[in-house]
N, C-alpha and C positions, 0 to 999 in steps of 0.2 A: 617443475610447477608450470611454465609458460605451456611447456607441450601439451599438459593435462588438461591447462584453460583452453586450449587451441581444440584438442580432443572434443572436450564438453561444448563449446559454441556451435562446430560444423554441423554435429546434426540436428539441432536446436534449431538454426537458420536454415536449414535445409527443409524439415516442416514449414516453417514459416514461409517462407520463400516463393511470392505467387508464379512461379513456374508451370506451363504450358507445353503441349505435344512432344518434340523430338528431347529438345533442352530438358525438361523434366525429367524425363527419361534415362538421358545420359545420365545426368546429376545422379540421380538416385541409383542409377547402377555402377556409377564412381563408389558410391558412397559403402554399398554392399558390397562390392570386392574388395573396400579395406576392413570389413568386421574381421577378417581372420587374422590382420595385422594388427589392430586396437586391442582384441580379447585377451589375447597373450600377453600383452603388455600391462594391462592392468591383473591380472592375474597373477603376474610375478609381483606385483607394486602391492596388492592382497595379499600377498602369501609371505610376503616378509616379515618373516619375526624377529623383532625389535625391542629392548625395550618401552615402549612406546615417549620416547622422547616427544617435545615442545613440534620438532621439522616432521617427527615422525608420525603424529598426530594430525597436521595439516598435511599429510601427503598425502596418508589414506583418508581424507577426509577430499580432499580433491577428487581421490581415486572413484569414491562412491561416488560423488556428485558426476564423475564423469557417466559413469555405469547407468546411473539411474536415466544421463541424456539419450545415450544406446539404446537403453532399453525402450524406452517413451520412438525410438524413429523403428523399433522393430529388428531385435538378434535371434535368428534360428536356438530356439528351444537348450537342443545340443550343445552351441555355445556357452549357453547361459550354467547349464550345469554345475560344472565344479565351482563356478566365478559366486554361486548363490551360496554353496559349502561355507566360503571363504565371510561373506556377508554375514551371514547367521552366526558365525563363531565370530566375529566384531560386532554385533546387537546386543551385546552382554557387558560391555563395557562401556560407562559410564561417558568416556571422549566421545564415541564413534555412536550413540545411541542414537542418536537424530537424525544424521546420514543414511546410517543401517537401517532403520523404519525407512525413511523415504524410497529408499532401492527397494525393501522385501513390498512396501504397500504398491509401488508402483508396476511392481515383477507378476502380485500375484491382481492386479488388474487388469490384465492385458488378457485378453478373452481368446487369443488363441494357446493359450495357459489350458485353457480346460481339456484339452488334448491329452495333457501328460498330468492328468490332476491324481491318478496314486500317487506317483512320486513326488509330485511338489507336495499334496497335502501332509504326508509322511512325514519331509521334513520340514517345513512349516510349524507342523504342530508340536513337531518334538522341541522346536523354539520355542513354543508361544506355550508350551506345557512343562518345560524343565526347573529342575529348580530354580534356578535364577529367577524366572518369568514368577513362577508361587510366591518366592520370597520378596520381590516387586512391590504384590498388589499388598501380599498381607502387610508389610513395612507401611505400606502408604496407607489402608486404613485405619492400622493402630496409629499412628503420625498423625492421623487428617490431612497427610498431603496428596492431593491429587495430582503433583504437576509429578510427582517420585513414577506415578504408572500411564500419565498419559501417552505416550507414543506407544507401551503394551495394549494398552485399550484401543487405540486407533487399529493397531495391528490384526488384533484381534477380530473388531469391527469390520476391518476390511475384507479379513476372511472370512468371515460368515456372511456376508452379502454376498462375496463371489462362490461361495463353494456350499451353497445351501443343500443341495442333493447330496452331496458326499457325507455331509452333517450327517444327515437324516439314516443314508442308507446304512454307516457304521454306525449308529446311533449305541449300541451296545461294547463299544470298541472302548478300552479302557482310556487311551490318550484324547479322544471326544467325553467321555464323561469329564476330566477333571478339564477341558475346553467348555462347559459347559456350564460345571462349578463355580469358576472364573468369570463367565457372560454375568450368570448370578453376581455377582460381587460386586462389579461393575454396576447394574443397574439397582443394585441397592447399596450403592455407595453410603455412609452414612454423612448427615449434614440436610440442609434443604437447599435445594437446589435455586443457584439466582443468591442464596444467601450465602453458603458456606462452602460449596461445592457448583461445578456446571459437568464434572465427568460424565453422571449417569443420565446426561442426556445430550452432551455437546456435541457427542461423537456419536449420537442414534444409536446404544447398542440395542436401544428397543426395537426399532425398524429390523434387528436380527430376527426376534424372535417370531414375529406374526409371518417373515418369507419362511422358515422353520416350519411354521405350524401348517403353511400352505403345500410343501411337501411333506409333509408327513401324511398330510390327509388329499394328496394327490396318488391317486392308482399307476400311473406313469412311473412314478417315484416307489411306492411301498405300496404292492400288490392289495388291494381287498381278499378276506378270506371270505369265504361262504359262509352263513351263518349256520347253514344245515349241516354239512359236513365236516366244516372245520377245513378246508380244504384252498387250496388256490393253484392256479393251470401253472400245467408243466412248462407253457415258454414263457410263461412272466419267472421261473425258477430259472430258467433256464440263460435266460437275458438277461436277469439282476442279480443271477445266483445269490439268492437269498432262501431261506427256506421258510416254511408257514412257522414252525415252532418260533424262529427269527424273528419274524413277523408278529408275531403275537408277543411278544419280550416286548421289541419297541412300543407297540401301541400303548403296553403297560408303565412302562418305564417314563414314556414320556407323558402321560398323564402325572406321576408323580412329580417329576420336572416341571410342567405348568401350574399344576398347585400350589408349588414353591413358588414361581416366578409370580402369581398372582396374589400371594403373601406378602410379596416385596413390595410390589407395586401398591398393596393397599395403603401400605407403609408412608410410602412416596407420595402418595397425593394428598396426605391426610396435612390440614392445617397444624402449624407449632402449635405446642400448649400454651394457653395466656401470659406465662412468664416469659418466655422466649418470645412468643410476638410483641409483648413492650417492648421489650429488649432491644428487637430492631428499630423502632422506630422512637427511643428512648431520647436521640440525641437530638431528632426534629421536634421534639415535644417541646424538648428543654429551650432551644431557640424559638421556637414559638408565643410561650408563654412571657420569655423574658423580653421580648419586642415590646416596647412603649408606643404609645398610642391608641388609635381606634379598636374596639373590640376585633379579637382575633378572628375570631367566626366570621366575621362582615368582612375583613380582611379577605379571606381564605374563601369565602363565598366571591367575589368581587373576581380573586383572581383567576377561578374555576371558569366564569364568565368569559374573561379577557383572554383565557386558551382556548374555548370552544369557539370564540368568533375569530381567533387567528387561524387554525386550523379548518375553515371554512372560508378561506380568505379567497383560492383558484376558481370557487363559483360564486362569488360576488359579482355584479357587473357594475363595471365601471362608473356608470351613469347612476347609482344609488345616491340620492340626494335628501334621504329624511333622515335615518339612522345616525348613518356613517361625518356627519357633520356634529351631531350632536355628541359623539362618541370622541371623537379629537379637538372637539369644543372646550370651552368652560364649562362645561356639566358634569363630563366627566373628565379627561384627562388635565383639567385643569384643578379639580381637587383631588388630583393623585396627589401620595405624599413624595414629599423630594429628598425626604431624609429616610434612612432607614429601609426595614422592610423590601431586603434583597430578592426576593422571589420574586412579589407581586411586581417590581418595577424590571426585572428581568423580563418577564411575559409581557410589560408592554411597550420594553424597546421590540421583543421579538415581532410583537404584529404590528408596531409603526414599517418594522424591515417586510413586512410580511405585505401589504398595504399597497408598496410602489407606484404598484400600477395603475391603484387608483387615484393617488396623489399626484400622478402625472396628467388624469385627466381632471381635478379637481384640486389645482397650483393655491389657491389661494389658501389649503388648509395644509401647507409644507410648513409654514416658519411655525406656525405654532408647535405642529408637533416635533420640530427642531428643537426651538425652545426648551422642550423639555426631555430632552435625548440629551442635547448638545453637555450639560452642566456632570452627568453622569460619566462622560468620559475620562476623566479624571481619576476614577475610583476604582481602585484595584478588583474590587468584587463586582462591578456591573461593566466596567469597561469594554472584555469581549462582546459582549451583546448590543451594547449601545455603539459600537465599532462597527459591527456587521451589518446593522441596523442602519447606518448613518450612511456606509458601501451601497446597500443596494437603493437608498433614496436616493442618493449623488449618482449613481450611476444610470439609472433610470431617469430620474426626472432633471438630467444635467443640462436641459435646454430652460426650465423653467428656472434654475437658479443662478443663471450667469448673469442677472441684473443685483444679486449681491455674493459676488466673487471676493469680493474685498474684505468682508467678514469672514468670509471662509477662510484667508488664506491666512489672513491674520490671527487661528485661532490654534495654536502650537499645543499638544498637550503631552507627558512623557509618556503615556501607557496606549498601548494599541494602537501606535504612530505609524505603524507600515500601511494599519489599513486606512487611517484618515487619511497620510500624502494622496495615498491612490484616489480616494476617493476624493479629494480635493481636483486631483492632479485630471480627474472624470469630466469634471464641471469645468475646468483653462480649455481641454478641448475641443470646447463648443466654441469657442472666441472665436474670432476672425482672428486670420496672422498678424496684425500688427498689434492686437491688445492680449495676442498672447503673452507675447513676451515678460513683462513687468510681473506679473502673478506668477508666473515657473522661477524668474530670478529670484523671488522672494520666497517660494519653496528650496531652492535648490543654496541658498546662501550660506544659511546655517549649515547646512549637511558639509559643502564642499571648507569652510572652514575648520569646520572641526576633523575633519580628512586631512587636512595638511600639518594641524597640531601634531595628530597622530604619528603620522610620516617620520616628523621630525623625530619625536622620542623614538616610533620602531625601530628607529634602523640600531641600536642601539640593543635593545631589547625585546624583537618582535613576537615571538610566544607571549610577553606580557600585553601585548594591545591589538591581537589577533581578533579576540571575540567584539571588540569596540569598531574596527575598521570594519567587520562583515554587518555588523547590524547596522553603517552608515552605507555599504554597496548595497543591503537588502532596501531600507530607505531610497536611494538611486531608483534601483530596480521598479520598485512601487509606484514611483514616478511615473517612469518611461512606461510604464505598462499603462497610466491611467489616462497619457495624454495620446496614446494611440488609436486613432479610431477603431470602433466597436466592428465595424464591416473588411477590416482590413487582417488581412494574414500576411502577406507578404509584398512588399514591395520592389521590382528588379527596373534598376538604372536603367535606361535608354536614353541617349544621350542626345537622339532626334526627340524626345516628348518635351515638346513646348511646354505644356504644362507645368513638368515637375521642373523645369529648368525656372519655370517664374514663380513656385513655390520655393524653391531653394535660393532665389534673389531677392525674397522678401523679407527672410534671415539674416541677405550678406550684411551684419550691422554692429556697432562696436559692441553695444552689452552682449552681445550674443558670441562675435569672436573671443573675447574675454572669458566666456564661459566654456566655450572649446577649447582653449589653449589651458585652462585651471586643471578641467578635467580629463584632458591629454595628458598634461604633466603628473596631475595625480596618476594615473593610471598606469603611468610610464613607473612611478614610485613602487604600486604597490607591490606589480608581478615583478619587478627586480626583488625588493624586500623581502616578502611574505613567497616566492616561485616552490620551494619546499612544500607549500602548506596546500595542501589538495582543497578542504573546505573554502580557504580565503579564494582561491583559483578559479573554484566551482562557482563564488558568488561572483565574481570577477567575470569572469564568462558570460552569466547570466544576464549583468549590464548590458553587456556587450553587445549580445544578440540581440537585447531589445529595444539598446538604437541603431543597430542596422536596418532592424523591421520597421521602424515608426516612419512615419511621416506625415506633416513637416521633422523635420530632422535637427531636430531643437538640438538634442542629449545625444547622438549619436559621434562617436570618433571619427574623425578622418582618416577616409581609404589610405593617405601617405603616410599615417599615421600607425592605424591597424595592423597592416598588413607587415610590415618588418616587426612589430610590438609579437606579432605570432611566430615569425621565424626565430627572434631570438630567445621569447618567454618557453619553445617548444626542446630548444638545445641546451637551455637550461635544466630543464627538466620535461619528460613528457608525461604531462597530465595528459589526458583523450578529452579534457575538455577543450582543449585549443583547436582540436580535430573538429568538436563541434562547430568552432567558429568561424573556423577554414571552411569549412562547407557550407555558412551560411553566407559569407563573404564574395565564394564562390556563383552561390546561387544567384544574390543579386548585382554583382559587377561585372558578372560571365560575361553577359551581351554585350558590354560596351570595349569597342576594339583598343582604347587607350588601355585599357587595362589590363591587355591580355599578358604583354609580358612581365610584368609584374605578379600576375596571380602565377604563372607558369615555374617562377623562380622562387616562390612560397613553396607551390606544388612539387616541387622536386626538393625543397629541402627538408620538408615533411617528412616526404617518402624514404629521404636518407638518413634520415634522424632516426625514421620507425624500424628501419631492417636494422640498423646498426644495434639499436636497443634490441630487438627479440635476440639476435646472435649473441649478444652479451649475456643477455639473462638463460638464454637457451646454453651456453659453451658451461655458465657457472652452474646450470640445473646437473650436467653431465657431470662435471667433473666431481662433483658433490658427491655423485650416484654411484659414479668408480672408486 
């Protein structure tokens, strides 16, 4: 499995990879004198038959994924041959169906494909036309299940947008008629589409039929005959070998074929009958009516309003001073209702979030329309919106609200907490560094306490308090994202910059060492406890990086700290997220010469941790395989 992973990445990143003149060059013809070594090897790994065991199942399921990366960087035709056999006879089973699409759609993509288009269409169709493929679609219409034939429908689809001419010119060919039976099925899936179904139209097999209809009625493609003699030139026979009788079959044929397809489709766009359309909208009716309060219609009028002026919100100008006051006033959002009636007050936290930038040039009408965001968050049915809403005012107009910090930070709620920290955490980074301080301790308290509760039961039983400890690091995380400035990507130590030297002295102070040394220690907890656990590790990480990035560097771990915290979290186990954080550590401590030998002896331990591990996993992949 590692070799397979290793297979599938190189030519992935080799696409990727901005290479230029000689370098490029080599690369890529490195890369083509191993196809005859790769082909064979997955070939044998296809061609094993197996029970298909649990290993057996994820091997060929690797195999394809590798195949498909191959194919995507370009394998001579030749190559591909027998390796596509192999594929086709795995698209029929139920494990490998996913995979097998992705290879056969991405094989017969590839437009220097059309070169050798008898043979592939041949067997192509003999897949997408065999029993198996019939008894698919017909299973899934009698079912109603669309998801039983999706990837045949993609397949499908895929091939008749690349092989439209071929379509056309065997139009009488018996394995294209029941390929065509099939497109029929497809676009008259039954259900209405959006409500019951999306196949007959998710995957465009409509977009098939009108390239279809353009060759057939392309002379290029299927000669014209004379009207007078019936007759059509000897090099258009001769070039498409086709003959006039030929010719005349398809014209015919395919009219009855569009007749039908025009039957379907009238089908399809035709409105449900009045029972079925209550039907859908049966259970909005019923919350409707049962809403106490103001008549439903004024309601429902009011809120139609309140989305057509948020959705016209990017050409408003800023400086609008008659409306737009009246409208976050007491006139109107001041007798919106505060109870109840989830729609209407969803639409208008959306256009408060929507607004920003006018509220940024017009500060004096934020607290109000706070006022009446703020009480909603709380409430499990408006919460996201009135979160999002509250994000992009805090975060936009965070100069305008740092004269009441102090309500903000005092204002805790349990639902949608990741996005208020942050957007709390938006409005501390306006402060000057000395009044930062006190508002992050008072975000950061509750979180780092209830982290060390945790700690203590984990260790004990950490699968039981996994999911608690990552929504207290996502919490962290939200933080450090909110108090970093908006203009700032990345930060790299220099040890001669005055500046950041008298930013980092404005910190050296007890609450704030107290809070390094908690979250050290926590930290130190969690990757010993939780180092098995890849998601706890992932969020772990995430912290990490984004107090390396920040600054001032409130939240951020110390270098002496870090940097052994990754050599030995990485020997314990190697997640590649610690690789991530080696290389951002990297990044910004590179320059400064104190730290060279320190990152150098990270850097080699990394490296001997990394080989040691693929030769392990690589020696147990073999021995497996013998």
């Amino acid at each position: 499995l590692p070799l397979l992973e290793f297979l599938t990445v190189v030519p992935e990143e080799v696409l990727r990879a901005d290479l230029i003149g000689e370098r490029k060059a080599i690369v890529n013809q490195e890369l083509t004198d191993s196809i005859p070594r790769v082909m064979p090897i997955l070939e044998t790994l296809l061609s094993a038959h197996h029970e298909y065991s649990e290993r057996d199942i994820i091997l060929k399921q690797k195999c394809l994924r590798c195949l498909q990366s191959w194919i995507q960087y370009g394998v001579p035709f030749e190559m591909l041959h027998l390796l596509i056999d192999h594929v086709i006879a795995l698209f029929s089973i139920e494990s490998m169906n996913d995979a097998a699409t992705e290879v056969l759609v991405e094989f017969i993509s590839q437009t220097r494909i059309n070169y050798y288009q008898n043979t592939v269409c041949v067997k192509i169709l003999q897949c997408m036309t065999g029993d198996w493929a019939k008894s698919q679609i017909t299973k899934a219409i009698n079912d109603g299940d669309e998801l039983a034939a999706r990837n045949l429908c993609r397949l499908m689809t895929t091939f008749g947008d690349n092989f439209t001419n071929y379509v056309a010119i065997n139009f009488l060919r018996q394995d294209i008629v029941i390929y065509l039976e099939m497109m029929l099925m497809f676009a008259g899936f039954p259900g209405y589409f959006g409500q019951d179904q999306e196949i007959s139209f998710f995957f465009m097999p409509l977009q098939f039929w009108f390239m279809l209809q353009e060759s057939l009625c392309d002379p290029e493609v299927i000669p014209l005959i004379s009207a007078s003699d019936n007759d059509v030139s000897t090099s258009d026979i001769q070039t498409l070998n086709i003959s006039p009788t030929n010719i005349q079959q398809i014209r015919e044929s395919s009219i009855v074929i569009f007749r039908r397809l025009i039957e379907v489709l009238r089908g399809k766009v035709q409105y449900p009958p009045d029972s079925e359309w209550v039907e859908f909208t049966k259970e909005l009716a019923i919350s409707q009516i049962s809403t106490p309060g103001r008549d439903q219609n004024q309601w429902q009028d009011l809120e139609s309003t309140l989305f057509c002026i948020k959705s016209i919100a990017e050409a408003v100008s800023n400086g609008e001073n008659v409306y737009l006051p009246q409208l976050f006033g007491s006139d109107v959002y001041g007798k919106l209702p505060v109870q109840g009636h989830t729609k209407l007050r969803n639409t208008a936290f959306s256009l408060i979030g929507s607004y920003a930038d006018w509220f940024k040039s017009n500060p004096q009408y934020i607290l109000s329309a706070l006022n009446y965001l703020i009480p909603a968050l709380s409430d499990i049915e408006l919460a996201l919106a009135a979160a999002t809403a509250f994000k992009e005012v805090c975060d936009i107009c965070r100069d305008s609200l740092v004269n009441g910090i102090e309500d903000l930070v005092n204002m805790y709620i349990p639902r949608e907490k990741q996005k208020v920290i942050e957007s709390i955490a938006d409005v501390i980074q306006v402060l000057p560094p000395e009044k930062m301080v006190q508002p992050l301790l008072s975000i950061t308290s509750d979180i780092i306490q209830t982290m060390k509760d945790i700690i203590l039961h984990g260790r004990q039983n950490p699968s039981q308090f996994r999911e608690i400890i990552i929504t207290q690091l996502e919490y962290l995380t939200c933080c450090g994202r909110g108090i970093q400035p908006p203009d700032e990507n990345l930060i790299v130590i220099d040890d001669d910059d005055l500046k950041t030297k008298q930013n980092f002295a404005v910190f050296d102070s007890i609450p704030v060492q107290d809070l390094t040394n908690a979250l050290s220690e926590i930290i130190r907890n969690i990757a010993e406890i939780w180092y098995q656990d890849n998601e706890v590790i992932e969020c772990l990480c995430k912290f990490l990086n984004i107090g390396i990035r920040i600054t001032p560097n409130l939240l951020s771990i110390p270098f002496e700290i870090i940097v052994p915290l990754i050599k030995i979290s990485f020997q314990r186990h190697p997640h590649a997220n610690w690789l991530e954080t080696a290389v951002q550590i990297v990044t910004v401590y590179g320059s400064s010469p104190k730290h060279g030998v320190d990152l150098m002896d990270v850097l080699i331990s990394l490296t001997s941790t990394t080989i040691q591990h693929v030769r392990s996993k690589a020696g147990k992949f073999l021995s497996d395989l013998y």
